[in-house]
N, C-alpha and C positions, 0 to 999 in steps of 0.2 A: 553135199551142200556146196552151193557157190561160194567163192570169196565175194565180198560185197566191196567196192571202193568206196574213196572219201565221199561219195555222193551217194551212197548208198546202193549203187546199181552191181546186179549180180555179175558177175564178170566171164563171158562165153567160154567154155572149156577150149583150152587151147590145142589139145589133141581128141576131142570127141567125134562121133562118128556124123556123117553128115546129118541124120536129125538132131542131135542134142546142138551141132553147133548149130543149125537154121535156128533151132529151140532157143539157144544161148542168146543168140544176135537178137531176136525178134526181142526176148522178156528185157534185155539189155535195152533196147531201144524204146520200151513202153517206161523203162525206171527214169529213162533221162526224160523225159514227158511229163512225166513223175516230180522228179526233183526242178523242172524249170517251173513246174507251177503251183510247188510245195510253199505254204505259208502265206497265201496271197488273198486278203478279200475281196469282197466281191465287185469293188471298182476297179484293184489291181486286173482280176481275170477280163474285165473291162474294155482295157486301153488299148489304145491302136496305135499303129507306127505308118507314120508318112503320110501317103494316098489312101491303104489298104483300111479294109473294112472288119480283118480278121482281128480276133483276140484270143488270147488266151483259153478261155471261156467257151469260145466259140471252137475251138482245136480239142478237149476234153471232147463235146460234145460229139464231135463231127470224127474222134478216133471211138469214142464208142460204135456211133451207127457203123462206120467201117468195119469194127470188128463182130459186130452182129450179122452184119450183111456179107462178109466175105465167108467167116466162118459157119455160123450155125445157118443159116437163109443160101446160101450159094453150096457151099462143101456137102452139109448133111441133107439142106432138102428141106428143110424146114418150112413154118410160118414166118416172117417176119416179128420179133418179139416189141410186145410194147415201149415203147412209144411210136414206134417206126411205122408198123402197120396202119395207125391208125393218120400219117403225115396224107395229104394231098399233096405229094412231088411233083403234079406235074404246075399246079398251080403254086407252090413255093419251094423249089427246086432246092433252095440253098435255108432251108428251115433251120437242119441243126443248129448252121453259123449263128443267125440272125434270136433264133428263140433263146438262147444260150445267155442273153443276159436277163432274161425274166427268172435264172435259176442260180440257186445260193451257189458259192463251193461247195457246200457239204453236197447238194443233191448233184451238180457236178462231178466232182468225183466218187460219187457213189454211183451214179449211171454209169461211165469210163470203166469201175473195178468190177461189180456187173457185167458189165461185155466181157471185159478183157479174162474174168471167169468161166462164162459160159463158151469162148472160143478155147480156155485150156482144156476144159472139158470136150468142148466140138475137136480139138485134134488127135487127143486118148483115144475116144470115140471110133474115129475114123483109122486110127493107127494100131489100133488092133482088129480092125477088119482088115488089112494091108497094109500098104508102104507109101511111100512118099509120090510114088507114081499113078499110083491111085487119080481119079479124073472124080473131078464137083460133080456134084448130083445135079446142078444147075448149070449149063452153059449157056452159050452166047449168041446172040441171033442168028449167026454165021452158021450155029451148027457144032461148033468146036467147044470142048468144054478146057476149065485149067487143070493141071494134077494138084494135088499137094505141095505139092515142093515148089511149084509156080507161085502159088497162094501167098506160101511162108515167104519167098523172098519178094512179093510185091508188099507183104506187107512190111517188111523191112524196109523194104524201099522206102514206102510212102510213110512210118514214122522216122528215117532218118532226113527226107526232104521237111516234113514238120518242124521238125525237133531244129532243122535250119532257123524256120520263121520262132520257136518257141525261145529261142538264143538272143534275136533282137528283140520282140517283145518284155521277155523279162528285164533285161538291161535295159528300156523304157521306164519301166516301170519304178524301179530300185537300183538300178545300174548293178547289180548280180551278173556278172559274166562267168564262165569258165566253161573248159570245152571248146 
C-alpha cells in the first residue's frame, strides 16, 4: 500500500520497477486532479480563468474520455464505451469540455472514476498478456501504433499539463493553492 500525503495522493514507489513507478506517477497524477476539484459545486467546477473557456468541469470530463480512449478503445481494441460512442466529434469536436456543465459533480466524478477504472483494469488486462512494450491494438493513420509504456507516460504527461490549468482554476475559484 502507498503512503498517501497531506492531499491525499498515493505517493510513487521511490525504488519500484519501471511499471509500478509509470503505475505510481500516472494514479499520483489522477489524485492531484482528484484533490484540485474535491469539494466544489457545481458552479465552482463552472469557472473559468482569463480568455479560456476551460473549467474545471470540463477537465473531469475531458480526462475521462482520455482515459477511455487511450486505454480500453486504443490499447485493448475495444468499442468506445458510453457516452463517447454515441458523441458526433466531428460535428462537436470539443463536446466533453462544453457538455460538462449540463452535469452535476456527483455524475462528474462518477464518469472520471468510471474511466479511470476501467483503464486500471485495461492495463492488468494487457499486462498480463505482456509487458510494457506491448503496441495498442489501435494505431495511427501512419500505420505505427504506441506500446504501453508510450501510453502510460503520455498519459502522465497530459494529467500533469492539466493538473497545470486545474492549479489556477481552483485558486479562481476559492484561492486554494498548493503544489
Amino acid at each position: 500500500m502507498s503512503e498517501l500525503d497531506e492531499f491525499g495522493r498515493p505517493e510513487p514507489p521511490a525504488n519500484g520497477d519501471e511499471t509500478a513507478t509509470l503505475l505510481g506517477f500516472l494514479d499520483y497524477q489522477r489524485a492531484t486532479l482528484a484533490w484540485k476539484c474535491r469539494g466544489l459545486d457545481a458552479a465552482g467546477l463552472r469557472v473559468t480563468v482569463a480568455a479560456s473557456t476551460m473549467t474545471l468541469g470540463g477537465l473531469l470530463k475531458h480526462m475521462a474520455y482520455v482515459e477511455d480512449d487511450w486505454f480500453t478503445h486504443d490499447l485493448l481494441g475495444r468499442e468506445k464505451a458510453s457516452p463517447w460512442r454515441e458523441v458526433d466529434w466531428k460535428a462537436q469536436p470539443d463536446w466533453e469540455w462544453e457538455s460538462a456543465a449540463d452535469d452535476s459533480p456527483e455524475e462528474l466524478f462518477a464518469q472520471w472514476q468510471e474511466s479511470v477504472e476501467r483503464s486500471r483494469a485495461a492495463v492488468a488486462e494487457a499486462l498480463d498478456k505482456g509487458d510494457l512494450g506491448q503496441l495498442a491494438a489501435r494505431g495511427w493513420p501512419d500505420g505505427r501504433a504506441p506500446s504501453l509504456r508510450w501510453i502510460l507516460c503520455h498519459m502522465i504527461e497530459e494529467y500533469a499539463r492539466h493538473n497545470g490549468h486545474a492549479d489556477l482554476m481552483r485558486e479562481a475559484v476559492d484561492g486554494e493553492t498548493g503544489e
